[in-house]
PLY file of the C-alpha trace (Angstrom):
ply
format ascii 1.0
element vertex 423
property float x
property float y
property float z
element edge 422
property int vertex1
property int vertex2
end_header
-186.77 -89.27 1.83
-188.73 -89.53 4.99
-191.61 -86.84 5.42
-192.55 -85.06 8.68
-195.73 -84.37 9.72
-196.18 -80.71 11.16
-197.08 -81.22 14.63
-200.69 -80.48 15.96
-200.86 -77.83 18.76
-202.35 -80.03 21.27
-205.32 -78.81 23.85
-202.75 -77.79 26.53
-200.42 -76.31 24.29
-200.90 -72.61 22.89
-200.42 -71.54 19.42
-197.84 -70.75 17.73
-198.86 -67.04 17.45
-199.58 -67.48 21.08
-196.17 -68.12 21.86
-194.47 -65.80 20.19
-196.39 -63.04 22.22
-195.95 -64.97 25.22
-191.72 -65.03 24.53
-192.15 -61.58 23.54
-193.94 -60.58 27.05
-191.73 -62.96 29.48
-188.97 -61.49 30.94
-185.42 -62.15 29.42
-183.43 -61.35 32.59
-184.16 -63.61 36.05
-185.82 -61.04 38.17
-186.35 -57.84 36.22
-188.74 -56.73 38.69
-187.61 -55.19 41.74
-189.44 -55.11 45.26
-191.29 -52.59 47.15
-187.93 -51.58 49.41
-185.26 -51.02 46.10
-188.71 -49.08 43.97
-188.74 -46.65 46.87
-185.40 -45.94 47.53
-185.08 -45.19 44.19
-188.33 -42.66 44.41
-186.60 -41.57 48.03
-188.41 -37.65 47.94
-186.20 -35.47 50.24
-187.67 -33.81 53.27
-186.89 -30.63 52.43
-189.16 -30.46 49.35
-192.17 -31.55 51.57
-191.32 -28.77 53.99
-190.69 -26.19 51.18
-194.61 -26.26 51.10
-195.37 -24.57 54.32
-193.80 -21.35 52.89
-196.23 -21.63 50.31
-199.16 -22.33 52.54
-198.20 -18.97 54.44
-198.26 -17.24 51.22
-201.60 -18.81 50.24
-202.47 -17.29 53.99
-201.16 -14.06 53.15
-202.77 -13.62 50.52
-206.27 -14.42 51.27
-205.83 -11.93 54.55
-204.69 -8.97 52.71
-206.14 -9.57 48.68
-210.18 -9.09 48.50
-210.79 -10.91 45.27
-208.55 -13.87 46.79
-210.09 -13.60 50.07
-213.62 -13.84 48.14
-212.60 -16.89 46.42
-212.03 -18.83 49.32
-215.15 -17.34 51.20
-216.84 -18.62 48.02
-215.48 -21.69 47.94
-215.64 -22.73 51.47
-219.72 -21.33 51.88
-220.40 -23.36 48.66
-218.68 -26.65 49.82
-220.37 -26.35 53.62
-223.83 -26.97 52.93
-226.17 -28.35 55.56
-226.26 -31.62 56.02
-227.35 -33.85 58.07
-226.18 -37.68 59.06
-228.39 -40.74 58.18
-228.68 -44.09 59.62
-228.51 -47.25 57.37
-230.19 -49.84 59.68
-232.70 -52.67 59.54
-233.08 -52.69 63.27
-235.59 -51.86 65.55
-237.12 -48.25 65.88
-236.32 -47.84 69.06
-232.22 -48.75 67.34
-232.82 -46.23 64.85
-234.11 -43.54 67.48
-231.24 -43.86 69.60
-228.73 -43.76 66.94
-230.34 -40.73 65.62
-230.39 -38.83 68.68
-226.43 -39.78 69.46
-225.54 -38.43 66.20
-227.99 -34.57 67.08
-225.82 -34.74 70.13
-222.70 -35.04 67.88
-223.34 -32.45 65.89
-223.70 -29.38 68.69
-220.55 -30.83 70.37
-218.38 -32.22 67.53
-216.47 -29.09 67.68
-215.65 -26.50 69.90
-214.60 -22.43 68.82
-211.39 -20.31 69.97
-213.20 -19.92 73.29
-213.89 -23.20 74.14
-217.49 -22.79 73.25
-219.47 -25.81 71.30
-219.76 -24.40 67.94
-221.34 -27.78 66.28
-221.11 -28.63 62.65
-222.06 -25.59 60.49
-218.65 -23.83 61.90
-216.64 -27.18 61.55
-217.73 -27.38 58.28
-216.48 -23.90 57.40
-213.34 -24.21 58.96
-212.51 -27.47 57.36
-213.35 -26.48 53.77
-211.35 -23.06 54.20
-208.51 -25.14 55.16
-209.25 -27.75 52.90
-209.31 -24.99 49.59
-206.88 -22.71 51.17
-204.16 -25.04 52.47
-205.00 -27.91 50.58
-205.03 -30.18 53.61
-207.09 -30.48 56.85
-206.56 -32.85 59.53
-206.76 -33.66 62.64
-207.52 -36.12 65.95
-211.10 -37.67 67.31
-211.10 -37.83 70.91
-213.89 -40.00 73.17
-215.34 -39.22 76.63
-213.23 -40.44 79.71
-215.57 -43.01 79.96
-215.06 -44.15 76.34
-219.40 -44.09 76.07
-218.54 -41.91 72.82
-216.63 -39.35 70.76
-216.26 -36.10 72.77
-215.46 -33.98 69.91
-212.71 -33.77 66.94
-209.34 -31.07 67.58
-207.81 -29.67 64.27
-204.32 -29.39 63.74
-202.15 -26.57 61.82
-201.65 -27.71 58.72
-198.50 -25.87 58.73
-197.25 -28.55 60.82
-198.19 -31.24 59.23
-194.99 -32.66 57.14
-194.19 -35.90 55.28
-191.82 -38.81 56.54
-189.02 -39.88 54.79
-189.64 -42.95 55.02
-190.13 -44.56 51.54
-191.41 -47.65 52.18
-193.71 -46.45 54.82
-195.43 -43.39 53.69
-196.67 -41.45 56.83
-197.49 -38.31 57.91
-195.96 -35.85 60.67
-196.83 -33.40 62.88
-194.35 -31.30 64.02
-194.14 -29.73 67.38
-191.94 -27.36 69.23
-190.33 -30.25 71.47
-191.68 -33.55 69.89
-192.23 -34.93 66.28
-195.55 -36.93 66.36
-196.62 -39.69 64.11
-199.86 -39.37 62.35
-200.20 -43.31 61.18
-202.54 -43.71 64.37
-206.29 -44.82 64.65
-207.41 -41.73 66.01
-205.88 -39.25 63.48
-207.74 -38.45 60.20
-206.78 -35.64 56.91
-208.42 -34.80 53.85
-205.76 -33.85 50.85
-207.69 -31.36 48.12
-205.79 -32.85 44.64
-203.22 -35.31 46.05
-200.42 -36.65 43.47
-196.94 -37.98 43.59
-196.39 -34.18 43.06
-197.86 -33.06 45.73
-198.67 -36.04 48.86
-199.72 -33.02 51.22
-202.50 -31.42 48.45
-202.72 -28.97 46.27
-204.17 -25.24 47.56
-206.92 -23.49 44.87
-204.37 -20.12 45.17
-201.75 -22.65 43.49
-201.80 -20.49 40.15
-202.65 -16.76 41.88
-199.72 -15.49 43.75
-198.34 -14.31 40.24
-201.04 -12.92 38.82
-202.09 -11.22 42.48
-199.22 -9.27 42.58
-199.62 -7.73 38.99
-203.01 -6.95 40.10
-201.92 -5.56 43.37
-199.21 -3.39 41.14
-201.83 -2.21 39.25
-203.83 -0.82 42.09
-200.86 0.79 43.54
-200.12 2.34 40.25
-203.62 3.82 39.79
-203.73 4.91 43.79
-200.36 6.76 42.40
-201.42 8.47 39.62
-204.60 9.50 40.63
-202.55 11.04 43.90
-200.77 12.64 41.46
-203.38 14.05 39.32
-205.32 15.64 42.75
-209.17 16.43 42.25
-210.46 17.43 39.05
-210.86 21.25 38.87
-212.47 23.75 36.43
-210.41 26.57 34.90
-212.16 29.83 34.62
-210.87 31.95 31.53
-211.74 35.85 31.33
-210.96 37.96 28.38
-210.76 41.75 29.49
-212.90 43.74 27.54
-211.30 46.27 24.50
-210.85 50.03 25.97
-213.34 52.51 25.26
-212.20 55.88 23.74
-211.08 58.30 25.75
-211.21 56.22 28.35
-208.27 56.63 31.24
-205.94 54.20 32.37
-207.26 54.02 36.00
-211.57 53.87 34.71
-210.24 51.40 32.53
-208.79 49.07 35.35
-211.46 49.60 37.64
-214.13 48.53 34.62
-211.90 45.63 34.07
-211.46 44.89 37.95
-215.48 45.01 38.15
-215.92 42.87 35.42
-213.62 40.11 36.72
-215.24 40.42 40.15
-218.62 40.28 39.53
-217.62 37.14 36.91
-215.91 35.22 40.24
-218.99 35.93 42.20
-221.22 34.17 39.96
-218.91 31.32 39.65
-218.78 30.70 42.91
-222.22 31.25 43.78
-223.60 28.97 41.11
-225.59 25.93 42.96
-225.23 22.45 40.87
-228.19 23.26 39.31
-227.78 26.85 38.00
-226.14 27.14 34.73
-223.44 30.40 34.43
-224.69 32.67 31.96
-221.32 35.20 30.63
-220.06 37.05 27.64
-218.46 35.23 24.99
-214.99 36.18 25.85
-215.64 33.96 29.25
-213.76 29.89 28.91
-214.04 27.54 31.19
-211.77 24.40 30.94
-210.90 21.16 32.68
-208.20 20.48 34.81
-206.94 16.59 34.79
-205.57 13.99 33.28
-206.22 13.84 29.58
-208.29 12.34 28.53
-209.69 11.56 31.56
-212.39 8.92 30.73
-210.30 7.28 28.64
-207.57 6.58 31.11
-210.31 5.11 33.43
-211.65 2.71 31.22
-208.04 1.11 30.40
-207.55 1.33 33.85
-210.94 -0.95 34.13
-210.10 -3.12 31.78
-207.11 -4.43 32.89
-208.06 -4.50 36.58
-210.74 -6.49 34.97
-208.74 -9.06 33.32
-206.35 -9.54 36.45
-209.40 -10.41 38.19
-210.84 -12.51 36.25
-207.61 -14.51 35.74
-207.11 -15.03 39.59
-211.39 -16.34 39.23
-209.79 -18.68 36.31
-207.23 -19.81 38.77
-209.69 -20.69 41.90
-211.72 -22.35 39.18
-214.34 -20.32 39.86
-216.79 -17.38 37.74
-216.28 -13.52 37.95
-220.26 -13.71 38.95
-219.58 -15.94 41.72
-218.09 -13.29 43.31
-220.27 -10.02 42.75
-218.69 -9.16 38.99
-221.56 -8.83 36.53
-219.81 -8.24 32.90
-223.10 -8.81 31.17
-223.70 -12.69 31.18
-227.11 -14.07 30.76
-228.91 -16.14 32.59
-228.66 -19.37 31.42
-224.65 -18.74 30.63
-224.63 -18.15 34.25
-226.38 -21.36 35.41
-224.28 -23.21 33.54
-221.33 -22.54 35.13
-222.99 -22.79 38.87
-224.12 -25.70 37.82
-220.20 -26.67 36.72
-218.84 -25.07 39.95
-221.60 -27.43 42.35
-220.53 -30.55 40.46
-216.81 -29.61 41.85
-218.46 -28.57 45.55
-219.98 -32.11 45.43
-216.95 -33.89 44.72
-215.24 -32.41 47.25
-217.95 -32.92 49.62
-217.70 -36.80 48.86
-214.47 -37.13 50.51
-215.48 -34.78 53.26
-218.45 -36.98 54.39
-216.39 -39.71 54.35
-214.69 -38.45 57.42
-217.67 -37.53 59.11
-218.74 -41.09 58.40
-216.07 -42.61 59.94
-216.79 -40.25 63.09
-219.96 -41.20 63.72
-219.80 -44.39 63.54
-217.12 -44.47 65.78
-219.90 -42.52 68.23
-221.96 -45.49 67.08
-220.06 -48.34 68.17
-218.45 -46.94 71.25
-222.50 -46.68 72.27
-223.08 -50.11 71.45
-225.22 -49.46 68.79
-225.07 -52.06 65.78
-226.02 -50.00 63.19
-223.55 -47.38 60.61
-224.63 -43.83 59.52
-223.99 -42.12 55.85
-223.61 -38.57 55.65
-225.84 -36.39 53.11
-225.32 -33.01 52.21
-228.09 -30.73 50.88
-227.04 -28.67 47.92
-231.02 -27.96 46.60
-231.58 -24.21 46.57
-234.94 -22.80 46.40
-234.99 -21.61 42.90
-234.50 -25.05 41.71
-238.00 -26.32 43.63
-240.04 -26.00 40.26
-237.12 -28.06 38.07
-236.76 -30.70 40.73
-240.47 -30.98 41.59
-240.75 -31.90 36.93
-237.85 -34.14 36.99
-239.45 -35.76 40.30
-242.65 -36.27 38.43
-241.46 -37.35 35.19
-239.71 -39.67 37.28
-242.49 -41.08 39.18
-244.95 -41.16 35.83
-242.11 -43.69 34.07
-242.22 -45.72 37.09
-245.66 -46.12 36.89
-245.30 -46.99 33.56
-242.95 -49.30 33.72
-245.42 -51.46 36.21
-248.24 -51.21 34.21
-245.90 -52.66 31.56
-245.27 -55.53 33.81
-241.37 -54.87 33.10
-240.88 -54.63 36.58
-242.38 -56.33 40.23
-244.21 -54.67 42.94
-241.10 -55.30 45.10
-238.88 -53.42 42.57
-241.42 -50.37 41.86
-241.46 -49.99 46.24
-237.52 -50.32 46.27
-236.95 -47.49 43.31
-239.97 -45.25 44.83
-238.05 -44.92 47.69
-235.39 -43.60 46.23
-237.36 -40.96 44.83
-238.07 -39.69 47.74
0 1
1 2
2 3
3 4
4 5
5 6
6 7
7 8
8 9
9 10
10 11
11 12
12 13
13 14
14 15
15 16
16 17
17 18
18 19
19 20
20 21
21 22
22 23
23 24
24 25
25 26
26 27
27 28
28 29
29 30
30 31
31 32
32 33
33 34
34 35
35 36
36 37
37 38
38 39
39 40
40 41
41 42
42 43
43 44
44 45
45 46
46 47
47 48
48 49
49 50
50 51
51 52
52 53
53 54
54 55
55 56
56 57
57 58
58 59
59 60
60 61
61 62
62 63
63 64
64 65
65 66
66 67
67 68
68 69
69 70
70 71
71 72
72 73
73 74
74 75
75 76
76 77
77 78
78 79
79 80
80 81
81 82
82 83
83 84
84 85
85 86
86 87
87 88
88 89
89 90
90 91
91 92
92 93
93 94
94 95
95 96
96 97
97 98
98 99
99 100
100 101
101 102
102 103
103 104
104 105
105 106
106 107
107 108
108 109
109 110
110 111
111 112
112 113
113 114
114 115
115 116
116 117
117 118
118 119
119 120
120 121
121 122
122 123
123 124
124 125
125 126
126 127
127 128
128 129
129 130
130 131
131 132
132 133
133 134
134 135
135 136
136 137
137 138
138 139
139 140
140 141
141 142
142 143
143 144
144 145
145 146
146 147
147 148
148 149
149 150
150 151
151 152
152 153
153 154
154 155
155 156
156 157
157 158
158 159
159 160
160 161
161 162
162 163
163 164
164 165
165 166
166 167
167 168
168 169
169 170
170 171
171 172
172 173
173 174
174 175
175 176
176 177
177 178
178 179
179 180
180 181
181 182
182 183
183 184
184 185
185 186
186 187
187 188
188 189
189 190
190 191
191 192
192 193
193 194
194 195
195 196
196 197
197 198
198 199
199 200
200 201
201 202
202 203
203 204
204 205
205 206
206 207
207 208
208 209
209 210
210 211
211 212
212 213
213 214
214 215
215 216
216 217
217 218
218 219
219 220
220 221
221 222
222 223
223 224
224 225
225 226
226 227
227 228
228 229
229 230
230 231
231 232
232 233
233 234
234 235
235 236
236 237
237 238
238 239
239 240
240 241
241 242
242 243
243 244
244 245
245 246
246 247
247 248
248 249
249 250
250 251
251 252
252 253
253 254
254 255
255 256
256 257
257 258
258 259
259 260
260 261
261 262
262 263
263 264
264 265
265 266
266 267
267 268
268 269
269 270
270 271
271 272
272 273
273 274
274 275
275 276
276 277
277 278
278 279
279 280
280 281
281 282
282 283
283 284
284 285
285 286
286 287
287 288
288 289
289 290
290 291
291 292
292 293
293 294
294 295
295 296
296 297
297 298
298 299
299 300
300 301
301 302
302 303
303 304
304 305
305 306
306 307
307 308
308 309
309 310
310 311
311 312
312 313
313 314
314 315
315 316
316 317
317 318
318 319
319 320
320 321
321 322
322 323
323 324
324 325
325 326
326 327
327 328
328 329
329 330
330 331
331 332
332 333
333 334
334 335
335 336
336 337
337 338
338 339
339 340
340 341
341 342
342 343
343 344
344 345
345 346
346 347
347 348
348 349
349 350
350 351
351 352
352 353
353 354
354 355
355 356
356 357
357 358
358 359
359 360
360 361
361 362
362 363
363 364
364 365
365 366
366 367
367 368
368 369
369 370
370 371
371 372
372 373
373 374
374 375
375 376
376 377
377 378
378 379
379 380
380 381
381 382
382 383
383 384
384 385
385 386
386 387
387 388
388 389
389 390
390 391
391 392
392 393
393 394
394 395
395 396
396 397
397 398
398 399
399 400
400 401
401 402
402 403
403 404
404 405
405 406
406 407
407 408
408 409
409 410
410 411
411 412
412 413
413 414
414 415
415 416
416 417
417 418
418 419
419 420
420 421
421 422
């Protein structure tokens, strides 16, 4: 009987629990992977589907035109996102560098863009107008354009978003902007877009009025409905009551009517010339009643409430809070920082993406001026009720710093480089 030895794995050689996994992860067919060109013709997305969305984007339009609380939303939105700001130069030049690049980019802001009237407008209304799009539409792009003597970027020209469509070309995703006469293709240097929420779902963005257009026209119903009924119901109206008085005995028929006549008379007259503050003073056999809906009050406040829950869902579905936009139901204070707080960590997210393309235009303005330095833009979201907290975190900030180098835990070159910062 000959014995075997059981065979060492060797250095090169995995284990045996090794290669099990290993069999169990390779492939058992030849090429089971497919290339880029057979993936996307299976993922082909029809045309039509992209171009479905400008229908959508009128509604959006629509309805921030002719809906207040929508139309508030976006105002909100956009104001919040379009801070000032202000670009920066990351340089290790000269000063003289720096304070040329500085003063090209103040140029670029008061011409960057230019109004309906062909007037420079500058940054603060490019600002707006790109987040409104941005929010609204869910897109906003458009083409940078230099001086005829290429010494710099003249300014930057917005397109429609309506027109902007998606090629169907899978294996070369690129944008399109259609024209009256001519289809132009957006994969150029010169063309930039932001996309609010992009996704395989939606490669042209995703609008904040995505979930309203529902619940805006129950709300809008619900207006018209109260406009109705309260058209119906006409102003509210006292009714004035008079018992005649009994007949006296042996009284005649026609003393009788004129007592009763005089009685009823004189009772109008006072009515009517009762000021707001005078109080009518009759007999007990005198009733005065309301005319209106009944009960009134209480068909107001159901009214309220549900106007107030359609608003606040369209607030839910712009991802924004009923105070945000002027609706006080009673929250306290720090509740209500809280959520601004919630809402500016979205602004600055979307403001990430947004200096990113005012980046890359000035330091095109850079380079085309010969200038070998880049810029960074910064937005300023402080707001003067936060100057106390800012000015304690800024301090407790400075005091572990100082700390720290005392401790010896860090040099004098590291406590300069993180002071900086602080500032």
């Amino acid at each position: 009987m000959k014995l075997f030895k059981r065979k060492k794995p060797s250095q090169t050689e995995a284990p045996p629990g090794v290669q099990r996994l290993a069999t169990k992860a390779r492939p058992s067919a030849k090429s089971p992977y497919q290339t880029m060109e057979r993936i996307g013709a299976m993922l082909k997305m029809s045309p039509a589907e992209v171009r479905s969305g400008r229908y959508r984007t009128m509604l959006y339009r629509f309805l921030c035109d002719n809906i207040p609380v929508v139309n508030s939303c976006i105002w909100t939105w956009s104001r919040l996102a379009a801070a000032p700001g202000a670009f920066r130069i990351e340089a290790s030049g000269s000063d003289h560098l720096v304070e040329r690049a500085r003063q090209r980019l103040e140029e670029l802001t008061r011409s960057i863009y230019l109004d309906a009237g062909g007037q420079s407008a500058g940054l603060p209304a490019f600002l707006v107008d790109m987040f409104r799009s941005l929010f609204r539409d869910g897109i906003f792009g458009g083409f940078v354009t230099v001086k005829s003597d290429a010494s710099g970027v003249q300014q930057f020209v917005p397109v429609d978003s309506i027109d902007i469509s998606l090629g169907d070309d899978p294996m070369k995703r690129s944008l399109l902007l259609e024209m009256e006469d001519r289809t132009i293709n957006l994969s150029r240097p010169d063309f930039r877009h932001l996309s609010l929420s992009a996704g395989v779902e939606s490669p042209l963005g995703q609008s904040v009025l995505q979930s309203v257009p529902f619940v805006s026209y129950i709300e809008q119903q619900l207006i018209d409905d109260m406009r109705r009924t309260s058209h119906n119901a006409g102003f509210h109206r006292l009714h004035v009551k008079i018992n005649p008085p009994e007949r006296m005995a042996g009284e005649s028929d026609s003393a009788y009517t004129d007592r009763i006549n005089g009685y009823f008379d004189s009772t109008v007259s006072m009515i009517r010339s009762c000021e707001v503050d005078d109080n009518p003073v009759t007999w007990d056999n005198v009733a005065i009643e309301y005319i209106g809906p009944q009960p009134g009050r209480g068909g107001t406040n159901n009214w309220f409430y549900n106007h107030r829950a359609m608003v606040e869902e369209i607030c839910a579905g712009t991802h924004l809070a009923p105070f945000l936009l002027g609706y006080s139901y009673g929250d306290t204070t720090t509740w209500s920082s809280f959520k601004f707080d919630v809402v500016m960590r979205q602004v600055r997210s979307v403001q990430a993406e947004a200096a990113q393309l005012l980046e890359w235009i000035g330091n095109i303005d850079l380079a085309l001026a010969g200038l070998d330095v880049q810029c960074r833009f910064v937005f300023d979201n402080s707001f003067a009720y936060q100057a106390g907290d800012l000015a304690t975190i800024q301090a407790q900030r400075t005091d572990s710093l100082l700390k720290l180098r005392q401790a010896g835990l860090i040099d004098d070159e590291t406590a300069r480089a993180r002071a900086g910062e602080l500032l």
